[in-house]
The first five atom37 places (N, CA, C, CB, O) and aatype in JSON, in Angstrom:
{
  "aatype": [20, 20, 20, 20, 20, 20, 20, 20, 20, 20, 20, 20, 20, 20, 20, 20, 20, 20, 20, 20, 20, 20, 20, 20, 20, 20, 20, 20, 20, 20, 20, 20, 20, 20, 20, 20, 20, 20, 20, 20, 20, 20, 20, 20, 20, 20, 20, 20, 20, 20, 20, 20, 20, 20, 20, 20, 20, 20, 20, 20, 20, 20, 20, 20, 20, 20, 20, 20, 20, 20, 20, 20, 20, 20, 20, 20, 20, 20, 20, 20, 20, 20, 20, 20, 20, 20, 20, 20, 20, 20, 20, 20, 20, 20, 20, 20, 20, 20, 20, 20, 20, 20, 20, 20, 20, 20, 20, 20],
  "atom_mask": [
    [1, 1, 1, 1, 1],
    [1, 1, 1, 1, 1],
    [1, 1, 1, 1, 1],
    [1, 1, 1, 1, 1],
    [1, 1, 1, 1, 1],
    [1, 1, 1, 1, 1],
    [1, 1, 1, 1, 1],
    [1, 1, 1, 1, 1],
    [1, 1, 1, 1, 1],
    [1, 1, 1, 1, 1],
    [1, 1, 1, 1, 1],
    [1, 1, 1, 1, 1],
    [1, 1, 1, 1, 1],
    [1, 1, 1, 1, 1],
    [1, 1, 1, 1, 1],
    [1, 1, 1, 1, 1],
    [1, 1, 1, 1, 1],
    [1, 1, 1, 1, 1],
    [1, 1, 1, 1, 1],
    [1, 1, 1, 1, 1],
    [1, 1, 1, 1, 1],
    [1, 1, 1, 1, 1],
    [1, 1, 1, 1, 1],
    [1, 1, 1, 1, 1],
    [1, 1, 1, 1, 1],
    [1, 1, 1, 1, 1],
    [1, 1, 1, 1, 1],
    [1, 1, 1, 1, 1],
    [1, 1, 1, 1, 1],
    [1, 1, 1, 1, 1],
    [1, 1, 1, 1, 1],
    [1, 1, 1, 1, 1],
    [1, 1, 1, 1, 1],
    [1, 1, 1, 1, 1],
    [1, 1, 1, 1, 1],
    [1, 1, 1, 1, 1],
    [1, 1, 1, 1, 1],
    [1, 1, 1, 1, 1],
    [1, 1, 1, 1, 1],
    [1, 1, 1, 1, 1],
    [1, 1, 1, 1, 1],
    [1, 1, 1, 1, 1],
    [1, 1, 1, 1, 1],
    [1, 1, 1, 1, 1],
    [1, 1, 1, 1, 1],
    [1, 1, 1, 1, 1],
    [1, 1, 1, 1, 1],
    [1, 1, 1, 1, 1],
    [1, 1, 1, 1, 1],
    [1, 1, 1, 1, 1],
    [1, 1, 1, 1, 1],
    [1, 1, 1, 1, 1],
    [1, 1, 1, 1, 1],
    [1, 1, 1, 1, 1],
    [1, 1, 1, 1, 1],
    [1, 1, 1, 1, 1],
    [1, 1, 1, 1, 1],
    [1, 1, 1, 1, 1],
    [1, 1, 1, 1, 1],
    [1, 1, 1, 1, 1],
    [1, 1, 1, 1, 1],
    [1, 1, 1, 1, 1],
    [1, 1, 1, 1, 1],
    [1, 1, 1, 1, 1],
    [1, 1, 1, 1, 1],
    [1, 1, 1, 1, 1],
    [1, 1, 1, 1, 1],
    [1, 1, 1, 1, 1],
    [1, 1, 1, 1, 1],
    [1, 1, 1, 1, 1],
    [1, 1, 1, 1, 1],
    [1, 1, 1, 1, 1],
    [1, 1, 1, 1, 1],
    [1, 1, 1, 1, 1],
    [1, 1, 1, 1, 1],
    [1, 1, 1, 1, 1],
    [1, 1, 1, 1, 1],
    [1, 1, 1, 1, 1],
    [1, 1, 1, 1, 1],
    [1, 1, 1, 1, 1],
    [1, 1, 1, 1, 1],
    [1, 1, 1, 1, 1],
    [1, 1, 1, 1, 1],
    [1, 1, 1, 1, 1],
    [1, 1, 1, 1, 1],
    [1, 1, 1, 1, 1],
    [1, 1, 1, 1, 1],
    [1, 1, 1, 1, 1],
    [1, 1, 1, 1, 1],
    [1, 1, 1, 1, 1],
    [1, 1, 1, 1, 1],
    [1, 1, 1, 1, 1],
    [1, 1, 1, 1, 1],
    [1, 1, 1, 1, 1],
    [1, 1, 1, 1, 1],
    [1, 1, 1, 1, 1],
    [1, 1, 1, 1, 1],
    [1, 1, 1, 1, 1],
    [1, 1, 1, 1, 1],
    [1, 1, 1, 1, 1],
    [1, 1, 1, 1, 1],
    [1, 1, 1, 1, 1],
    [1, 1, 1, 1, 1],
    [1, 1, 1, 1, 1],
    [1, 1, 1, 1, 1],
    [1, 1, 1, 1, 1],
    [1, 1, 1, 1, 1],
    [1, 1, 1, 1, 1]
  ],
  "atom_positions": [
    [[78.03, -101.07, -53.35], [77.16, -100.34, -54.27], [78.03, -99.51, -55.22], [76.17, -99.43, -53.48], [78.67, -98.6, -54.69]],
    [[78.13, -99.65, -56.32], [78.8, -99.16, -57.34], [78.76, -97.84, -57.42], [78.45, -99.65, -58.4], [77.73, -97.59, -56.79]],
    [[79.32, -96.52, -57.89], [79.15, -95.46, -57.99], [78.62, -94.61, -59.22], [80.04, -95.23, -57.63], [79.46, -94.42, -60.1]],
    [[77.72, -94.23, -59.35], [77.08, -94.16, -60.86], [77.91, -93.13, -61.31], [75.37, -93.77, -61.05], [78.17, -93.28, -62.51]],
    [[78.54, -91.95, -60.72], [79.45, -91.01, -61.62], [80.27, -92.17, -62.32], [80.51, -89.79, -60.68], [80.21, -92.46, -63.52]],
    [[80.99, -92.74, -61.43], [82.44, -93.89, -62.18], [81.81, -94.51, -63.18], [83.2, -95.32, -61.12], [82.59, -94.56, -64.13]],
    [[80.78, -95.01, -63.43], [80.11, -95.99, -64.23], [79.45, -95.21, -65.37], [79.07, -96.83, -63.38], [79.17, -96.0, -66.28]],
    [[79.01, -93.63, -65.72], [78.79, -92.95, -66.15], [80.4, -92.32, -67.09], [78.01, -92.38, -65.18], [80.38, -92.09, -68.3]],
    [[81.52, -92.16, -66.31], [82.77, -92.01, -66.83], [83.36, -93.16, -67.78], [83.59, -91.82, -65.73], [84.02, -93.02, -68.81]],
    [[82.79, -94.81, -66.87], [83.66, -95.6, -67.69], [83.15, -95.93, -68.81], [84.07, -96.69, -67.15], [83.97, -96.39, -69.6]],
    [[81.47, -95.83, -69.41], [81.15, -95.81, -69.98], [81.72, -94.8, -71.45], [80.34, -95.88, -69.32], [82.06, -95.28, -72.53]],
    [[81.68, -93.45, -71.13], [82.28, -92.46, -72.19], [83.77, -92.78, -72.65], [82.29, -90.97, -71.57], [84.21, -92.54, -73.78]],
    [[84.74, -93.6, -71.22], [85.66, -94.12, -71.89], [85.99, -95.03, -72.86], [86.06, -94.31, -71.35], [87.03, -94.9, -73.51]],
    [[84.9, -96.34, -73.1], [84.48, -97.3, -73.77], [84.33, -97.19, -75.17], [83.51, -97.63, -73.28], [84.47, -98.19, -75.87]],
    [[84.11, -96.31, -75.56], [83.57, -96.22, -77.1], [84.54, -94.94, -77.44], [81.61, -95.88, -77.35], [85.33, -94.24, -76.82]],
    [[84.07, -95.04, -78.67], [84.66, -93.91, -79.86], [84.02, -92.91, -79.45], [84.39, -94.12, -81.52], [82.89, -93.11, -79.0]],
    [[84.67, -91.29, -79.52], [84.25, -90.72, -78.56], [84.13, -89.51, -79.89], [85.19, -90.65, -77.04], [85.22, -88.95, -79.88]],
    [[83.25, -88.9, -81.01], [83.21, -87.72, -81.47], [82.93, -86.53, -81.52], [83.05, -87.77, -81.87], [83.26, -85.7, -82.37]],
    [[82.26, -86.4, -80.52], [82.49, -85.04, -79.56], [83.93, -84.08, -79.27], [82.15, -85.55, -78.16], [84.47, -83.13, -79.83]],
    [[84.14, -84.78, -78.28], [85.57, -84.92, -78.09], [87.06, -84.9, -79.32], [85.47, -86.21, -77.46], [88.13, -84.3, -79.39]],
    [[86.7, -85.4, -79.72], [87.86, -85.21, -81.08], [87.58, -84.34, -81.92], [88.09, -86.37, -82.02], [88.54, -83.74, -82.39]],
    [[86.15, -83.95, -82.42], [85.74, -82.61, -82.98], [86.25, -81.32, -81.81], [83.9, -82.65, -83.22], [86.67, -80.3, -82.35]],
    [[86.23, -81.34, -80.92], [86.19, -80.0, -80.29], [87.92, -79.94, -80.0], [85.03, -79.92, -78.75], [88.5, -78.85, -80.05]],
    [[88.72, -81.29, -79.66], [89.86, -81.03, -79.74], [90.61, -80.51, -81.38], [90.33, -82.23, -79.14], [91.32, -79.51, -81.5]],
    [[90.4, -81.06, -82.02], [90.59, -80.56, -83.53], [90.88, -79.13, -84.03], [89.44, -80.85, -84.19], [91.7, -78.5, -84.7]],
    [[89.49, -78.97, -83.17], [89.05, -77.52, -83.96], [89.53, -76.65, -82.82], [87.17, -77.25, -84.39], [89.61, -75.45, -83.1]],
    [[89.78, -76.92, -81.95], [90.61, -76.17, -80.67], [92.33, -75.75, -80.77], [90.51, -77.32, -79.34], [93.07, -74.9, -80.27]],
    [[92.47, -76.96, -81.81], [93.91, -76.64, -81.85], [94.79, -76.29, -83.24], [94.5, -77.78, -81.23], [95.97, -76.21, -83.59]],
    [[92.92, -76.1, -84.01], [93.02, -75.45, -85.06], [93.54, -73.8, -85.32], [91.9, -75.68, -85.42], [94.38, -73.11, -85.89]],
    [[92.53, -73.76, -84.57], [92.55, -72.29, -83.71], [93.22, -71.86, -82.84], [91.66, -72.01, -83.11], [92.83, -70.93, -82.13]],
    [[94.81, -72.65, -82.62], [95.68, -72.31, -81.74], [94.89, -71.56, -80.13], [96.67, -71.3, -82.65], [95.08, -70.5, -79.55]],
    [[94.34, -72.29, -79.97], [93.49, -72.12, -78.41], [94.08, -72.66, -77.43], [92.1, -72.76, -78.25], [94.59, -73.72, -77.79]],
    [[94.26, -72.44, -76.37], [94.36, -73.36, -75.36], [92.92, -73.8, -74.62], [95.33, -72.76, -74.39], [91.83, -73.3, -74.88]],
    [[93.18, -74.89, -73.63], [92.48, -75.56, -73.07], [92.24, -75.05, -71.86], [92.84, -76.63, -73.11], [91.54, -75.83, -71.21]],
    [[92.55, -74.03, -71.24], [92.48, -73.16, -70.64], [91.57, -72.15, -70.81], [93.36, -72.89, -70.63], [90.75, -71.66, -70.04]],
    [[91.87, -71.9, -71.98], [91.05, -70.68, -72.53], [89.25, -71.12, -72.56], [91.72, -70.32, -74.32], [88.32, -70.37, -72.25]],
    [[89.19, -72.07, -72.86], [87.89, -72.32, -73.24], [87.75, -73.04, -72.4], [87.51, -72.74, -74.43], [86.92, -73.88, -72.77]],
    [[88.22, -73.34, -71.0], [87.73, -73.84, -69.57], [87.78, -72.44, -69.35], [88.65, -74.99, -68.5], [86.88, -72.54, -68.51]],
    [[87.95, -71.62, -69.35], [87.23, -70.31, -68.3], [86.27, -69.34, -68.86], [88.35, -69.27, -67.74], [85.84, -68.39, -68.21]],
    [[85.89, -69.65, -70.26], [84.43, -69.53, -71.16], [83.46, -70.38, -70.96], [84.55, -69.67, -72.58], [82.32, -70.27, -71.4]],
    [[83.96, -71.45, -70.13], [82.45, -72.31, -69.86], [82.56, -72.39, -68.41], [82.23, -74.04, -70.61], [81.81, -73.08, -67.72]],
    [[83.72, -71.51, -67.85], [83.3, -71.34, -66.57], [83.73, -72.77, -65.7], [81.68, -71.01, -66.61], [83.32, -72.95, -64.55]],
    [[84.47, -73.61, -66.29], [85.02, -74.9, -65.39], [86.63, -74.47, -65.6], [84.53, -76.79, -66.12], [87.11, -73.62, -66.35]],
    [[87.5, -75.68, -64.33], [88.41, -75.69, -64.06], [89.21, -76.13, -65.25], [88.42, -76.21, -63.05], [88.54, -76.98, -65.83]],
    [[90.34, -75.93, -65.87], [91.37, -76.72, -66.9], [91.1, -78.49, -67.13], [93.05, -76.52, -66.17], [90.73, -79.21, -68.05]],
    [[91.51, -78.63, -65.79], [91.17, -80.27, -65.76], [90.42, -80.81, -66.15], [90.99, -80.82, -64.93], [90.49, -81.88, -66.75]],
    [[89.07, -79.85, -65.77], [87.86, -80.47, -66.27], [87.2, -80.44, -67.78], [86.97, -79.98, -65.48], [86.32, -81.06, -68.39]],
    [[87.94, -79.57, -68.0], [87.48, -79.06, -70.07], [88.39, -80.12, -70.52], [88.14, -76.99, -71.0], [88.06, -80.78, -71.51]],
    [[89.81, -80.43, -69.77], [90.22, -81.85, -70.81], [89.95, -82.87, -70.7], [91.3, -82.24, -70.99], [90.2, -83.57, -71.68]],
    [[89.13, -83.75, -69.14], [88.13, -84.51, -69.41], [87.07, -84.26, -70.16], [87.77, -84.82, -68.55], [86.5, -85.33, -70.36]],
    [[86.56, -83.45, -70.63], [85.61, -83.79, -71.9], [86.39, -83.61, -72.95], [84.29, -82.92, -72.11], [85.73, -83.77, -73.98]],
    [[87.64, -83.3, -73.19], [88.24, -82.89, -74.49], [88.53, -84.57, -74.69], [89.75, -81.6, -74.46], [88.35, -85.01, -75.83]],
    [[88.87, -85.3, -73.88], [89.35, -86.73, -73.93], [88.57, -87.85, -73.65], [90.32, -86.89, -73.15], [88.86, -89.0, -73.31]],
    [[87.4, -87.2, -73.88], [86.06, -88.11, -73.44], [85.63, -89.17, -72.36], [85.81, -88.78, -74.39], [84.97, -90.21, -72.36]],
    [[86.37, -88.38, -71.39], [86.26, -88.93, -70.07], [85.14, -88.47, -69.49], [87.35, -88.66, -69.26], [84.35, -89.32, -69.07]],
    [[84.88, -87.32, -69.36], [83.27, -86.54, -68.82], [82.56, -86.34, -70.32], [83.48, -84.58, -67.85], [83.26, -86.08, -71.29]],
    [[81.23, -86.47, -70.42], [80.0, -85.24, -71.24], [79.99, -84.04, -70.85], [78.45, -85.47, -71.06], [80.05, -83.69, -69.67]],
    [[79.93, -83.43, -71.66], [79.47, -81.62, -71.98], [78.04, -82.04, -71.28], [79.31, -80.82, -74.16], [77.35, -83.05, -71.13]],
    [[78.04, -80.78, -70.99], [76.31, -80.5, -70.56], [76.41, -79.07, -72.06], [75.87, -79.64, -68.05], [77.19, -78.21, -72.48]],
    [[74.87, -79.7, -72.37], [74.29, -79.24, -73.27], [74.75, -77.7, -73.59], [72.98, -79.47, -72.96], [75.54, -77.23, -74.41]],
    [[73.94, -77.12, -72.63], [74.56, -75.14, -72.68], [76.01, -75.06, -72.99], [74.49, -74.12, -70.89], [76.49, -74.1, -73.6]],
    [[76.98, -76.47, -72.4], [78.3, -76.15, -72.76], [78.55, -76.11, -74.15], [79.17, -77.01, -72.2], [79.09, -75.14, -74.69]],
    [[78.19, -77.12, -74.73], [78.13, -77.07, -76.37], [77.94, -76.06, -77.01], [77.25, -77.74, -76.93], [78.73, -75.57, -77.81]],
    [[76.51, -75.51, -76.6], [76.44, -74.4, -77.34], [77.46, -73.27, -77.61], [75.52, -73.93, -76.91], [77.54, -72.54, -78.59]],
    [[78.56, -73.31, -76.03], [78.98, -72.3, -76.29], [80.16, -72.87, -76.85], [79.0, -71.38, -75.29], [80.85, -72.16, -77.58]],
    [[80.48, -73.98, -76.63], [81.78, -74.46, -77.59], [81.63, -74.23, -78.89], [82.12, -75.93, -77.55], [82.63, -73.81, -79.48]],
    [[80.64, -74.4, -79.51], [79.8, -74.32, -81.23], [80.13, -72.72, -81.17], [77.53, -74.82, -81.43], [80.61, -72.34, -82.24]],
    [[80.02, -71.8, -80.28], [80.34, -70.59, -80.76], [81.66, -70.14, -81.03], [79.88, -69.84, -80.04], [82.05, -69.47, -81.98]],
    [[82.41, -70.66, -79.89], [83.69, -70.11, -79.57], [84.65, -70.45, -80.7], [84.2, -70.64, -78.21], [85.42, -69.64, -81.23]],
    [[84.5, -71.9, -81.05], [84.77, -72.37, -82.03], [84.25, -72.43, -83.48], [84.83, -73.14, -81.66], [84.6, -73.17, -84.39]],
    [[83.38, -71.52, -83.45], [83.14, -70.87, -85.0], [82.15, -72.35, -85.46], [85.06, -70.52, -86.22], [82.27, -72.67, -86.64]],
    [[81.71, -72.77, -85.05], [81.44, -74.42, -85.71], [79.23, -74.23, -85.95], [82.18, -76.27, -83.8], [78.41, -73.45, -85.47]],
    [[79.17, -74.87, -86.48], [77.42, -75.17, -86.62], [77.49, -75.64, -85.26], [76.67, -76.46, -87.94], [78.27, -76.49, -84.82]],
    [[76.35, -74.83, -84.46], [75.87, -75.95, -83.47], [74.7, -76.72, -83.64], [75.67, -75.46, -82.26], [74.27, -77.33, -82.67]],
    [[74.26, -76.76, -84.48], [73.69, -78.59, -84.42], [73.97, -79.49, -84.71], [72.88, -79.06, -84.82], [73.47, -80.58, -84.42]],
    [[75.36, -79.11, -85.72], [76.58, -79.89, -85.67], [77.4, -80.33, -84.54], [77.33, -79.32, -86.32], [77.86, -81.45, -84.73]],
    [[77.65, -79.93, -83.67], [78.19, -79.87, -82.55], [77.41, -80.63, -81.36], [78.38, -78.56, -82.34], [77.99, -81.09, -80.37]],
    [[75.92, -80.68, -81.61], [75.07, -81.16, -80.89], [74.69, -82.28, -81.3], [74.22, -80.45, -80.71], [74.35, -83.04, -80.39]],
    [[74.58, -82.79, -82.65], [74.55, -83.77, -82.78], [75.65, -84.93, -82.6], [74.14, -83.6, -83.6], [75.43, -86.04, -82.12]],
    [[76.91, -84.44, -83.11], [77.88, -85.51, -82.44], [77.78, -85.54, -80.49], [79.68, -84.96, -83.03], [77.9, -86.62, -79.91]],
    [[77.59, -84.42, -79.83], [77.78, -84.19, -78.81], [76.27, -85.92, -78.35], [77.61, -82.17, -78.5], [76.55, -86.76, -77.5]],
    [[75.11, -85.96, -79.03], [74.12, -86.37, -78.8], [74.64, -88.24, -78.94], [72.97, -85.57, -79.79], [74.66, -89.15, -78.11]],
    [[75.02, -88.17, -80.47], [75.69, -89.64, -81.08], [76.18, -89.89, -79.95], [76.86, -89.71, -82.35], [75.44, -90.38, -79.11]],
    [[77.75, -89.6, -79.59], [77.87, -89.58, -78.28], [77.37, -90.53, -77.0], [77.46, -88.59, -78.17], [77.71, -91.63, -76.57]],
    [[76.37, -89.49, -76.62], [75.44, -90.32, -75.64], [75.07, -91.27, -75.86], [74.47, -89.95, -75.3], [75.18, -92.25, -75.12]],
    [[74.43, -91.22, -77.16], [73.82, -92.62, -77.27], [75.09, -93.96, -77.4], [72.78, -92.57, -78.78], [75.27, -94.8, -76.52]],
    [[75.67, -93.89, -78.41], [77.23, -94.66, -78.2], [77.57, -95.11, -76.99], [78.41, -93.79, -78.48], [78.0, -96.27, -77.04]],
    [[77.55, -94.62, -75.84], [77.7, -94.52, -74.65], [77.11, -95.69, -74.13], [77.27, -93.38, -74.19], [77.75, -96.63, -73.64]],
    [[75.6, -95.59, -74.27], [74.79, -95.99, -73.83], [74.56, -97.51, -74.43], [73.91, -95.05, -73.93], [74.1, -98.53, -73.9]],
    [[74.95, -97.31, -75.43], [74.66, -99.23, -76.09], [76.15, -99.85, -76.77], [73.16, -99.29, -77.86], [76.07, -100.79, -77.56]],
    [[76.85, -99.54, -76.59], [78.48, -99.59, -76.83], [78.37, -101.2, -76.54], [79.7, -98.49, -75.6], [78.53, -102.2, -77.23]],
    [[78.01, -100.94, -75.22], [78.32, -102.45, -74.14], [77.51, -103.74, -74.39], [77.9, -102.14, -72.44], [77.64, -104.82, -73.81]],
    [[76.37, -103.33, -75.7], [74.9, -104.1, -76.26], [75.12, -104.52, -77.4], [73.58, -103.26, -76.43], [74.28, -105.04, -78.14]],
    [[76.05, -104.38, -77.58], [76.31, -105.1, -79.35], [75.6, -105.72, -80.0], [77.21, -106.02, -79.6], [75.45, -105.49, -81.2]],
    [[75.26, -106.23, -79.65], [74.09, -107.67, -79.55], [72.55, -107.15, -79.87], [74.01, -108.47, -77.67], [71.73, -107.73, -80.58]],
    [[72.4, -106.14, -79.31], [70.74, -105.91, -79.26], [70.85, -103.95, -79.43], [69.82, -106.69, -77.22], [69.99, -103.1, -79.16]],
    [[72.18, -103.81, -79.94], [71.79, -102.32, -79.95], [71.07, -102.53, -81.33], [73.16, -101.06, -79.87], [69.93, -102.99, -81.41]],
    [[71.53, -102.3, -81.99], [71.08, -102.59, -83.67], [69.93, -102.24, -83.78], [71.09, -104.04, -84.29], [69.48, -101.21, -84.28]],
    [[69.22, -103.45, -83.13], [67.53, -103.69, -82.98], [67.04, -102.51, -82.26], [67.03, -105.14, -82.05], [66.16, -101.85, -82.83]],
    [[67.38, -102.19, -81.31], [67.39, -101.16, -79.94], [66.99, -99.61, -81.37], [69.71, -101.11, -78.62], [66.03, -98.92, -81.71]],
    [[68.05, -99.73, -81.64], [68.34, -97.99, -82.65], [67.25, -97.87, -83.55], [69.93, -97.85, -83.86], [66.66, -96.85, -83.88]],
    [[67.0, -99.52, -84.05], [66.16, -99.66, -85.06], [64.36, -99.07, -84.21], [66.39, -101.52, -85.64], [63.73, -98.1, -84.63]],
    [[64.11, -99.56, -83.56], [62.85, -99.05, -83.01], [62.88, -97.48, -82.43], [62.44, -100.04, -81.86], [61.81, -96.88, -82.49]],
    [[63.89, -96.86, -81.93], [64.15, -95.66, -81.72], [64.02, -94.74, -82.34], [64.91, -95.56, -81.47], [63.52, -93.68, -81.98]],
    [[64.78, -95.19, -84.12], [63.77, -94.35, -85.18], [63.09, -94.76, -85.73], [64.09, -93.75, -86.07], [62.78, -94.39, -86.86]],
    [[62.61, -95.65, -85.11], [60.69, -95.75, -85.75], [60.03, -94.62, -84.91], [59.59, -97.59, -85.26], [59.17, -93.99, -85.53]],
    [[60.31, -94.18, -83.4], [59.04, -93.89, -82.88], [59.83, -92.45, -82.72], [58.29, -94.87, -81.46], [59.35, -91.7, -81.88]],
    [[60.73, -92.1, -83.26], [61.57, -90.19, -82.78], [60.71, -89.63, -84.48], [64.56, -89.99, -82.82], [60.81, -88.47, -84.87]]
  ]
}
């Protein structure tokens, strides 16, 4: 039986990841460490650079506070954080995402 965290990880590894490269960017714009803003969201080092390298997702509240810390729009921040997910999610569909996206904003 497969493990859905791993399959949830290998997925975010799969695709282009812009979350992740926005928040590293602007992290090291701001001469920050990765440290620093793992103990503003309250996780371990390790774990703020799996999402810095788009190995894990942010959970939502995290964004927000990344969008602060980092001076950035957060619905800017939320929306790539969102693209993201979805990317994630049909990366592996090539074939039928297209169509897939296409009915998605018909009915959002």
């Amino acid at each position: 039986m497969p493990n859905n965290d791993k399959l949830k990880t290998d997925k975010f590894n799969t695709c282009v990841m812009l979350f992740a490269e926005k928040i590293r960017r602007l992290r090291e714009e701001k001469k920050l460490l990765q440290r620093q803003l793992a103990a503003a969201l309250e996780i371990d080092t390790p774990m703020y650079s799996r999402i810095e390298r788009g190995d894990r997702s942010a959970k939502r509240e995290q964004v927000i506070i990344l969008a602060r810390l980092l001076n950035v729009n957060k619905e800017e921040l939320l929306t790539l954080w969102l693209a993201d997910r979805v990317i994630a999610e049909v990366c592996e569909e090539k074939k039928i995402a297209k169509n897939a996206l296409e009915i998605v904003k018909q009915n959002i």
